[in-house]
N, C-alpha and C positions, 0 to 999 in steps of 0.2 A: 284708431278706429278701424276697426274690419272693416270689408267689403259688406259684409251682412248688414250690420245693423247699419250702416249708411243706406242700404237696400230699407232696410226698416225705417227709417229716418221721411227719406224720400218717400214711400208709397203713404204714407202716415201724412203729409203734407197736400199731398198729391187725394189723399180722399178728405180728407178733412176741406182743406183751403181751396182745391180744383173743383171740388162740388158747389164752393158758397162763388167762388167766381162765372160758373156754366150761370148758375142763378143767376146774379148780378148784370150779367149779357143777357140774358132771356127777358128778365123783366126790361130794359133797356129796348129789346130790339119789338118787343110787345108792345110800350109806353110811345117808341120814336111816332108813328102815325098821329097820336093824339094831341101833341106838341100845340100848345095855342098858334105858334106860325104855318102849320102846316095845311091849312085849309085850304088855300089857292091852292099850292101841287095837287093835292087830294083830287079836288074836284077838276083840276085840270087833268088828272090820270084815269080818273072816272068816266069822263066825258070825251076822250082822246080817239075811242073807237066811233065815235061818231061823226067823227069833224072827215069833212070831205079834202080831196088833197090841194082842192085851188082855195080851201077854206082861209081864213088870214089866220 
C-alpha cells in the first residue's frame, strides 16, 4: 500500500466518519441542557447573578 492511497484511505474516513462524529457531538452538546435532571443547575446558573455574596 503506497503512501497515497493510505493518504486516500485516511481523508475518505476523515470526511465521511469525522463529519457524522462533529454531528453526533453537536447534537449531544445541544440536547445536554435539556436533560430531564438538569433543571436545578439551570435555574441555579440562571439565577446565580443575583444571589448576594452573604446570600446561603
Amino acid at each position: 500500500m503506497s503512501d497515497h492511497s493510505l493518504y486516500d484511505a485516511l481523508r475518505h474516513i476523515a470526511d465521511s466518519y469525522g463529519l457524522i462524529a462533529m454531528m453526533a457531538v453537536f447534537v449531544v452538546l445541544v440536547a445536554w441542557p435539556f436533560r430531564p435532571g438538569a433543571r436545578d443547575r439551570n435555574d441555579e446558573a440562571a439565577n446565580m447573578i443575583f444571589k448576594d455574596e452573604n446570600d446561603g
